[in-house]
C-alpha positions in Angstrom: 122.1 80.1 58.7 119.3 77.9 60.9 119.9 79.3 64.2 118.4 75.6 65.5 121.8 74.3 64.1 124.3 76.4 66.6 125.6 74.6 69.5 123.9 74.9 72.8 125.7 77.5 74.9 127.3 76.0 78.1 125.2 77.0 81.3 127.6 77.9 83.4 127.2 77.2 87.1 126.2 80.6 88.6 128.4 81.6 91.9 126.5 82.4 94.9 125.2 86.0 96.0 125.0 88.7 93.4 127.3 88.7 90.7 128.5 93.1 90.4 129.5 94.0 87.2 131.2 97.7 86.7 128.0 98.7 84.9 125.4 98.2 88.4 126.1 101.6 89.9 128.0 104.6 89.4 128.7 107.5 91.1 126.7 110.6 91.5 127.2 114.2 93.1 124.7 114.9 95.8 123.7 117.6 98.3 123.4 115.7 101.7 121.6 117.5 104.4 121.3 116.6 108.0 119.4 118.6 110.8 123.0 118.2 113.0 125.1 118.7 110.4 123.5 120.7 107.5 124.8 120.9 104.1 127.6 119.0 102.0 128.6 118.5 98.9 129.7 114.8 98.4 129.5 111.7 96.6 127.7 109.0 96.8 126.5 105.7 94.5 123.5 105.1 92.5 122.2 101.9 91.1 122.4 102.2 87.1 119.6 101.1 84.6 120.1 100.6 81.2 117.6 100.1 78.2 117.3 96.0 78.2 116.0 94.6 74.6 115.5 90.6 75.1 115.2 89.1 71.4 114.3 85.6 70.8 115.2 84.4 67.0 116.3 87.7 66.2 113.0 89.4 67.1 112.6 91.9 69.7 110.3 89.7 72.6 110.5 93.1 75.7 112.1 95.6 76.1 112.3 97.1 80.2 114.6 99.0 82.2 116.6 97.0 84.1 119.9 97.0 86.0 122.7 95.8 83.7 124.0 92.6 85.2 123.3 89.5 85.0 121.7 89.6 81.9 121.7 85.9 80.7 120.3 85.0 83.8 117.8 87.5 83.2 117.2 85.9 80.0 116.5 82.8 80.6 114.6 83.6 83.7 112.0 86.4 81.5 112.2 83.1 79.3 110.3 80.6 81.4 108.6 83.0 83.4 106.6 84.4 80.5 106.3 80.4 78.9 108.2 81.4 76.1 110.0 78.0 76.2 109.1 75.4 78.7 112.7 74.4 79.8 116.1 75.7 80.1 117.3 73.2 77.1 114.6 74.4 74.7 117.4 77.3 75.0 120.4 76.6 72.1 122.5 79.7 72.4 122.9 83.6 74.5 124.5 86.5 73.6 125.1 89.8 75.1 125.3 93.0 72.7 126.3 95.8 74.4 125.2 98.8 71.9 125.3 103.0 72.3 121.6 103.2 73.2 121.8 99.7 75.7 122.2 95.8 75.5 120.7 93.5 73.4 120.2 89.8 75.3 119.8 87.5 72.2 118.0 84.2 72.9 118.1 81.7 70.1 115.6 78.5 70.8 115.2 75.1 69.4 112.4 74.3 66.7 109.8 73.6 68.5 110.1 77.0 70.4 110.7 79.0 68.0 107.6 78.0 66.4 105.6 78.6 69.0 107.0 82.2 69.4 106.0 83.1 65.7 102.4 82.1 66.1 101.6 84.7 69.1 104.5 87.0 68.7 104.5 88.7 71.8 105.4 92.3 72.2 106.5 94.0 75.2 107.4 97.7 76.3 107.5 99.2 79.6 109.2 101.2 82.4 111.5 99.6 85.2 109.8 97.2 87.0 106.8 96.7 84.8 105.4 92.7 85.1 102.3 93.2 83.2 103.1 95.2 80.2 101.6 94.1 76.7 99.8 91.3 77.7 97.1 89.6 75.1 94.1 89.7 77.3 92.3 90.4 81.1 92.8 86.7 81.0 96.0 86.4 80.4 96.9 89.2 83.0 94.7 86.9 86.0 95.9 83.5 84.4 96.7 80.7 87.2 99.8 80.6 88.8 101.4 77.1 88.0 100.8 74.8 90.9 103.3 73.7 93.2 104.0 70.1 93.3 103.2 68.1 96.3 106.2 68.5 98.6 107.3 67.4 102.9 109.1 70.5 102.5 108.8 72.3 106.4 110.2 75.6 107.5 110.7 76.7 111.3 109.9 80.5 112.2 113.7 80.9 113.3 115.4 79.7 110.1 112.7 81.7 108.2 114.2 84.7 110.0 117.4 83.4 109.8 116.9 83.7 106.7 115.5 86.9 106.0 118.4 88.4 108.5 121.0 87.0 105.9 120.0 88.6 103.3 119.9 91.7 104.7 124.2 91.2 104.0 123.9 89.8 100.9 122.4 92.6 98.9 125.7 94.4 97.8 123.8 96.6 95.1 121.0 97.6 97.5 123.2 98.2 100.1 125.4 100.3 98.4 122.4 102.9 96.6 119.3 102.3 98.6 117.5 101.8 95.0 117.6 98.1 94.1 115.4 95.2 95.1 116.7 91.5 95.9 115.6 88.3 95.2 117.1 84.9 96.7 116.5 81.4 97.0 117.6 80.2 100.7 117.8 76.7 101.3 117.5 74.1 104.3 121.5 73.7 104.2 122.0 77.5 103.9 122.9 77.9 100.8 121.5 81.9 99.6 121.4 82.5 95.7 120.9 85.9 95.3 120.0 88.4 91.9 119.4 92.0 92.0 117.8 94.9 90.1 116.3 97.8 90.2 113.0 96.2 88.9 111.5 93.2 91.4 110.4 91.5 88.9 113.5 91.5 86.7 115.5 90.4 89.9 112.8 87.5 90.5 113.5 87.3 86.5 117.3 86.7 87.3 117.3 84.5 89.8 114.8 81.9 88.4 117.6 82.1 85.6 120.5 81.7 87.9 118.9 78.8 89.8 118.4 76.8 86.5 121.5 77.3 85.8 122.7 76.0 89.1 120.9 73.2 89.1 119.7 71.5 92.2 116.0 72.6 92.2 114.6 74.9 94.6 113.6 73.2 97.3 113.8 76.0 99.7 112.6 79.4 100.2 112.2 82.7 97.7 112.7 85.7 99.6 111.5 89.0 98.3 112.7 92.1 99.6 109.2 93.9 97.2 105.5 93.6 98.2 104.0 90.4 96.6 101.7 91.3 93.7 100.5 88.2 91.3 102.9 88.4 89.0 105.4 88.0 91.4 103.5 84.7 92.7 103.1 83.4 89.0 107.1 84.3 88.4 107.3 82.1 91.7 105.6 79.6 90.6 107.7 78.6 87.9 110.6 78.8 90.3 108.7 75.7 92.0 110.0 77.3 95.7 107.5 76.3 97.9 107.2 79.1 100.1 107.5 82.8 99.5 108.5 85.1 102.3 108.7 88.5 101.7 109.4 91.7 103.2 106.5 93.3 102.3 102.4 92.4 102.6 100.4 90.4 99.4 97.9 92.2 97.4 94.5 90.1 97.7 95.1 88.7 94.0 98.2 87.1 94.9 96.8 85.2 98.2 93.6 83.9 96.4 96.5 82.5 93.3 98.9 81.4 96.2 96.4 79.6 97.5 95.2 78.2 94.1 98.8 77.0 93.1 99.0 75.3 96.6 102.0 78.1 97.7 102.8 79.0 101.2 102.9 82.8 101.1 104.2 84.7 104.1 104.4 88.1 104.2 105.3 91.2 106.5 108.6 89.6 107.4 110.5 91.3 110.4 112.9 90.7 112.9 110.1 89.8 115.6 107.9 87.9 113.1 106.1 87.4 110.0 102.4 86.8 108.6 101.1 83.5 106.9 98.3 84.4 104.3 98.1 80.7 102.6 98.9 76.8 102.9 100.5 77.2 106.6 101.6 73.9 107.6 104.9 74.3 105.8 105.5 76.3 108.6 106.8 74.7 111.6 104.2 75.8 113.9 102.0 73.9 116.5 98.8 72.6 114.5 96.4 75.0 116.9 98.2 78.1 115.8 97.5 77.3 112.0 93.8 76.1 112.7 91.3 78.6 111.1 93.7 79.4 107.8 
């Protein structure tokens, strides 16, 4: 059967905040002690992780831990993250496979694609979280982020904490087990499109899926609830968001490609402020406080 034959599977439009499937967390037994209360026996929710396999034209592409939700969204996102197809159409058909030893997500691509993906036949392997796993090369590990298009897009320091305040509520997963990270897209009219996982970039991963799927670009903000490390700006990148805020600081790498790929990266993101490490006139501040940067 010639897989480029099968009809394109509908995108459907994904609903906004984190989508929980039965399979995110599950209970646990724990010991909780407290210096007031001391010791008790009780129960208490952890965020699951399940073996993840994607496989594009029936060949195993990476395989990570990840939390099991999601998962076409994750797809698609892993898909055009790593530039294993260039746009969401180049994308004919997804399954899930839910298996005894974890879930198979089985991407099937048009000709072009699929071509492409026999000629370097990337293979990936690596524990929860891992954005760097099984690369070709030191290049290919340092490669450019992809640059931002020329964009008006502006940002005041109240919405952009605003912003980060909101999705301190919209993190249902993290909120409930302390272990996952978030991911969301926040726009000027206050829409939040939120993924999570227990891997930051798999939830960057998700939601560059779900916002494809959406449609609508993503003029707006990515909020990161992880420290910013250059895979997470070259993940961000593709997403075409135009400023990154996140909760945590950047590692050197990721300014100097932030910069490069003409990103506004802002960093250290509390309730009394934040820190602006590249490009920071998309933030709405007096032109004297953003001379010198």
């Amino acid at each position: 059967m010639h897989r480029s034959r099968r009809k394109r599977a509908k995108l459907k439009t994904a609903p906004l905040g984190t989508v929980m499937s039965v399979e995110s967390m599950q209970p646990v037994s724990r010991l909780r002690w407290r210096v007031a209360d001391g010791a008790e026996v009780e129960p208490r929710l952890a965020a699951e992780e399940a073996p993840i396999a994607l496989v594009h034209q029936a060949t195993t592409t990476a395989v990570m831990m990840a939390t099991p939700a999601d998962l076409e969204d994750l797809g698609l996102g892993f898909s055009l993250s790593e530039g294993i197809v260039g746009s969401p159409a180049d994308i004919q058909d997804v399954e899930v496979h839910h298996g005894a030893d974890g879930v198979e997500v089985r991407l099937w691509l048009s000709g072009d694609c699929s071509e492409q993906l026999a000629a370097r036949r990337r293979h990936l392997a690596g524990p929860t979280g891992c954005g760097l796993c099984g690369v070709e090369s030191l290049a290919a590990a340092a490669k450019p982020a992809r640059p931002i298009p020329a964009t008006d897009f502006k940002v005041s320091p109240a919405a952009l904490l605003d912003a980060m305040a909101g999705l301190d509520g919209a993190q249902p997963l993290g909120r409930a087990t302390r272990a996952a990270h978030a991911a969301a897209l926040w726009r000027p009219d206050g829409e939040l499109v939120v993924r999570e996982d227990v891997g930051r970039h798999n939830a960057l991963d998700k939601l560059i899926g779900a916002t494809c799927r959406r449609g609508g670009g993503a003029r707006g903000v990515l909020l990161l609830t992880s420290r910013v490390s250059v895979e997470m700006v070259q993940k961000a990148a593709v997403l075409g968001a135009p400023v990154i805020c996140a909760v945590s600081a950047p590692t050197a790498l990721a300014v100097r490609t932030a910069q490069a790929a003409g990103l506004t990266l802002v960093g250290v993101a509390r309730a009394d402020g934040f820190e602006v490490f590249t490009h920071p006139d998309r933030i709405d501040l007096p032109a004297e406080m953003r001379a010198g940067l």
